[in-house]
Structures are given as structure tokens and as C-alpha cells.
C-alpha positions as CSV (number, residue, x, y, z in Angstrom):
1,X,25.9,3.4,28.1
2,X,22.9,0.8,28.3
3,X,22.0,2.4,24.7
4,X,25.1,2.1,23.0
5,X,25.5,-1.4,24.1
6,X,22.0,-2.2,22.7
7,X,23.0,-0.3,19.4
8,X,25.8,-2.3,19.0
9,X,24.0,-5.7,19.6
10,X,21.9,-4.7,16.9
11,X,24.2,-3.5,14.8
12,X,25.7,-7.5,15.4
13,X,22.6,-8.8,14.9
14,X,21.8,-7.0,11.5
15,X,25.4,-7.5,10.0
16,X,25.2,-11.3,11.0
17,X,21.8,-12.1,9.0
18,X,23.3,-10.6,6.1
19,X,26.8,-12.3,6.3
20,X,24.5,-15.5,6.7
21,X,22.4,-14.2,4.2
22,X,25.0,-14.2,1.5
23,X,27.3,-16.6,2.3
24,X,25.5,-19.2,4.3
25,X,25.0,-19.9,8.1
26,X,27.5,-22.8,8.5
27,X,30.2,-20.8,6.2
28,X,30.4,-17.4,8.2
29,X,32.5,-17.2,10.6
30,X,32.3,-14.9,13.9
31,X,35.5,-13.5,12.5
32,X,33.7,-12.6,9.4
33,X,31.2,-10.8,11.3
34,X,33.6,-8.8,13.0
35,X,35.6,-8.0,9.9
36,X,32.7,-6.3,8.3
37,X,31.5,-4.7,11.4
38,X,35.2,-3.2,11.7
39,X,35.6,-4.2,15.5
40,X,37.6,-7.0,17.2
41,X,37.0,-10.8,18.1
42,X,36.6,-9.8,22.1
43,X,34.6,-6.7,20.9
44,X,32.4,-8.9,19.5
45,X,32.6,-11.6,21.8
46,X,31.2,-9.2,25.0
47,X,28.0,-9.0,23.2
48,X,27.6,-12.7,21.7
49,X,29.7,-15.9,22.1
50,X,28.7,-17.8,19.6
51,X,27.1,-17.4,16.1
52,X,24.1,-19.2,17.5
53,X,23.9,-16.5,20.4
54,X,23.3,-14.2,17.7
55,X,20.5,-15.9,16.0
56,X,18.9,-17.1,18.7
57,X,18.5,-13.5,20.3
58,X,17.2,-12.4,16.8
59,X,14.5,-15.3,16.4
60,X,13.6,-14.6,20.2
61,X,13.5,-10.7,19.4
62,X,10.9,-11.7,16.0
63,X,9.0,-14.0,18.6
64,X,8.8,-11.0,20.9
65,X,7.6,-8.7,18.3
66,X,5.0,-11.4,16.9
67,X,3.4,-11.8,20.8
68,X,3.5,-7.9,21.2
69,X,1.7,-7.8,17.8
70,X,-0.6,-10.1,18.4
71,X,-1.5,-9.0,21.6
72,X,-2.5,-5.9,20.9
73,X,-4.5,-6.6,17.5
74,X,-6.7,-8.9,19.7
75,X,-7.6,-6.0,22.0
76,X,-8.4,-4.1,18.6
77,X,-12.2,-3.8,17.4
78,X,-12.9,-5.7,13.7
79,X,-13.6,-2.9,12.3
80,X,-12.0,-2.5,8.5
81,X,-9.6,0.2,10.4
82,X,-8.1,-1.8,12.9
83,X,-7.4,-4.6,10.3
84,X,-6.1,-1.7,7.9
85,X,-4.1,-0.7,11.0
86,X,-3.3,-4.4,11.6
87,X,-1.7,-4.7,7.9
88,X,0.6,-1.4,8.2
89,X,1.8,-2.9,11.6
90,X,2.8,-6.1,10.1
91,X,4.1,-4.1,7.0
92,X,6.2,-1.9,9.4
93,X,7.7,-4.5,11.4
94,X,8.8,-6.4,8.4
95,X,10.4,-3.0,7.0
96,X,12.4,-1.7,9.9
97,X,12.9,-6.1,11.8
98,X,11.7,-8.9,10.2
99,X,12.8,-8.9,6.4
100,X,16.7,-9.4,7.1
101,X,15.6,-12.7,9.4
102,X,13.3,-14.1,5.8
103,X,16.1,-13.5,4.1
104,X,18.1,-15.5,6.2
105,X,15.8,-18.0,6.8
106,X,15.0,-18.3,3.2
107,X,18.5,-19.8,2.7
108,X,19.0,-21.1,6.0
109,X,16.0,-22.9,6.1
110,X,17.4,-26.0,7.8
111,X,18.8,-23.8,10.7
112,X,15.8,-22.3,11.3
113,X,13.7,-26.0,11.6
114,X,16.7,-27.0,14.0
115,X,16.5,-23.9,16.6
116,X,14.3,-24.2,19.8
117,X,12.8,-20.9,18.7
118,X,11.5,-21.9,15.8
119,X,9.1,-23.3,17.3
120,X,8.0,-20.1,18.8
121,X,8.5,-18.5,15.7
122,X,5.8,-20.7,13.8
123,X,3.3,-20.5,16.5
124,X,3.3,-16.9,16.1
125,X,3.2,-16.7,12.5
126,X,0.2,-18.7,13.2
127,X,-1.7,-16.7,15.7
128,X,-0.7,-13.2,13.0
129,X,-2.6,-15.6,10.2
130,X,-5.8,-15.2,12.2
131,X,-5.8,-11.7,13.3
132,X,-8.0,-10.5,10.5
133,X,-10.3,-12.7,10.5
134,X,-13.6,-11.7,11.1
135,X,-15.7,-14.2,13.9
136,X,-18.5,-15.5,11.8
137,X,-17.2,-14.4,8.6
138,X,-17.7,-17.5,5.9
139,X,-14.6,-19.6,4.8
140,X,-13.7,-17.7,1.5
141,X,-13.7,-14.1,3.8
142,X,-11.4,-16.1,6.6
143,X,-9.4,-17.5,3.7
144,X,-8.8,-14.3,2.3
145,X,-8.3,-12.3,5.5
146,X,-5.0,-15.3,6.2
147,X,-4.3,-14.7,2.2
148,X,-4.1,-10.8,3.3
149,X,-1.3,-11.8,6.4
150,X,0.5,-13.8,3.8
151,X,0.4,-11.8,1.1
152,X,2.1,-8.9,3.3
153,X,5.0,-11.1,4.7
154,X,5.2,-12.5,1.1
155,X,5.8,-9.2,-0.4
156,X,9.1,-9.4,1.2
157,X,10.5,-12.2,-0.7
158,X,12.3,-11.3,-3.8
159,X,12.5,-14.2,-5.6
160,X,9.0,-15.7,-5.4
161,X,8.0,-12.0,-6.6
162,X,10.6,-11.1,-9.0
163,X,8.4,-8.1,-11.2
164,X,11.5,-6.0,-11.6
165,X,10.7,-3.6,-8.5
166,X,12.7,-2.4,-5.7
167,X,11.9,-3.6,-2.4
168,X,9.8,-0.7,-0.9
169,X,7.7,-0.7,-4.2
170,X,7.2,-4.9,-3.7
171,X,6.3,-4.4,-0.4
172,X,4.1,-1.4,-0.8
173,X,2.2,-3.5,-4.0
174,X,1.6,-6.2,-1.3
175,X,0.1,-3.9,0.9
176,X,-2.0,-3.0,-1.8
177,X,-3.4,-6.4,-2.4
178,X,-3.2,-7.1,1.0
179,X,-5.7,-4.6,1.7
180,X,-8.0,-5.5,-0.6
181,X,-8.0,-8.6,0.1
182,X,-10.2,-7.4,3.8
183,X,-12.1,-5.2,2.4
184,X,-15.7,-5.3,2.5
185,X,-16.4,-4.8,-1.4
């Protein structure tokens, strides 16, 4: 029963970024959300009161997934593996978590500045900029190892790359630079 539950929260979650996505934070309403997820107001409301219920167990879910990241890239050696293996990570979690919250926060911008857990959210977007980085590397390599964490996450954005791809070919084209950015050519 404990899965189901979570399988709905997530479905919640994912329909909620997109109705905010779309149509803004402030003009979606939890009815809205439970329109297009085809359940009830009470159905809806067991799982989240409000619509800031929903994003803030979203950001905090990102924030948990950017520690959990983080943590286990610093246990990693700097070899040009692990930060390969450190990129497809990032890559991943955008894919399957992260690229609905950009989205959101791409329009919503002014929500996400206002939320406690933004401030969580920043700090570990942070720490993920220096996980490639090489200790004693010079500043263009430490530059370009952030550039290679950016580039990744940025690969997600549609409009600020609009080259007339799909979004798994954007995002697999910023892996691509990405990973040439750390390399040791």
C-alpha cells in the first residue's frame, strides 16, 4: 500500500510542475491538478493540502537528490572515469527528476527565490559545480570542469538552446560537450 501511495504522490508531484509549467504557479489551481490527474479534491488533498505542499516536497526531494549526489561523487577517485561517471549521474537525474522542476522554475522564477528550499536548492547546485574539479588543477581546467556541470543542466533548457532537436538529442549533445570539456586532451 506504502508503494502506491508514493506512486501517486509522484504522480501529484509530476502533473503539478507541468500544470505550473504551462499555465503559471499563481494561476493553477489544486482543482486543476486534480482534473488532469482524473481523481477528486479529497483524493488529492490526502496526499497534499496545499499547492505549496506540492512544491515544497519536490524542491526538498531535488535537494535530497543533489546531497545524495554529492555525497557520493566526493567519495569518488578524480580519475577521468569517475568524473565521466559523475556527468552521466547528473545527466540521469535530470532525465528521469530534475528537468520538470527547471521547467518550472524557468517560469516560476519568483516562486522559487521566495521558498525556504531554495536556499537549499542553490547551495547544492553549488557544491554539484565543484565536483569535477580537479585539486590543483589551474583556473582555466577548474573553470571548465564548473562549465562541464553547467553545460549538462543547461542542456535541459529548451529555449536558451533552441537548435531544432528533441530533448533526449539536446541533452545527449550536452553530454557530449560536457565531457569534453574534463577531458585531459
Amino acid at each position: 500500500m506504502a508503494g502506491r501511495r508514493t506512486d501517486t504522490r509522484d504522480r501529484i508531484q509530476q502533473v503539478a510542475l507541468e500544470l505550473f509549467s504551462e499555465r503559471g504557479y499563481d494561476k493553477t489551481s489544486l482543482q486543476e491538478v486534480a482534473d488532469r490527474l482524473e481523481i477528486t479534491r479529497p483524493a488529492l488533498y490526502y496526499h497534499f493540502r496545499t499547492k505549496e505542499a506540492i512544491l515544497a516536497s519536490v524542491v526538498e526531494g531535488l535537494g535530497d537528490s543533489i546531497d545524495e549526489l554529492v555525497a557520493w561523487a566526493r567519495e569518488q577517485p578524480t580519475t577521468i572515469e569517475s568524473r565521466q561517471e559523475i556527468l552521466l549521474r547528473i545527466a540521469d537525474l535530470l532525465e528521469n527528476r530534475w528537468r520538470s522542476l527547471f521547467r518550472f522554475a524557468q517560469v516560476n522564477e519568483g516562486v522559487m527565490q521566495d521558498m525556504p528550499a531554495g536556499e537549499r536548492l542553490r547551495t547544492g547546485l553549488i557544491s554539484m559545480l565543484s565536483l569535477l574539479a580537479v585539486p590543483g588543477a589551474d583556473a582555466v581546467r577548474q573553470f571548465e570542469a564548473r562549465l562541464a556541470v553547467l553545460a549538462v543542466i543547461l542542456g535541459s533548457v529548451p529555449f536558451l538552446f533552441d537548435l531544432g532537436l528533441d530533448e533526449s538529442e539536446r541533452a545527449r549533445v550536452a553530454l557530449e560537450v560536457a565531457t569534453k570539456l574534463i577531458s585531459d586532451d
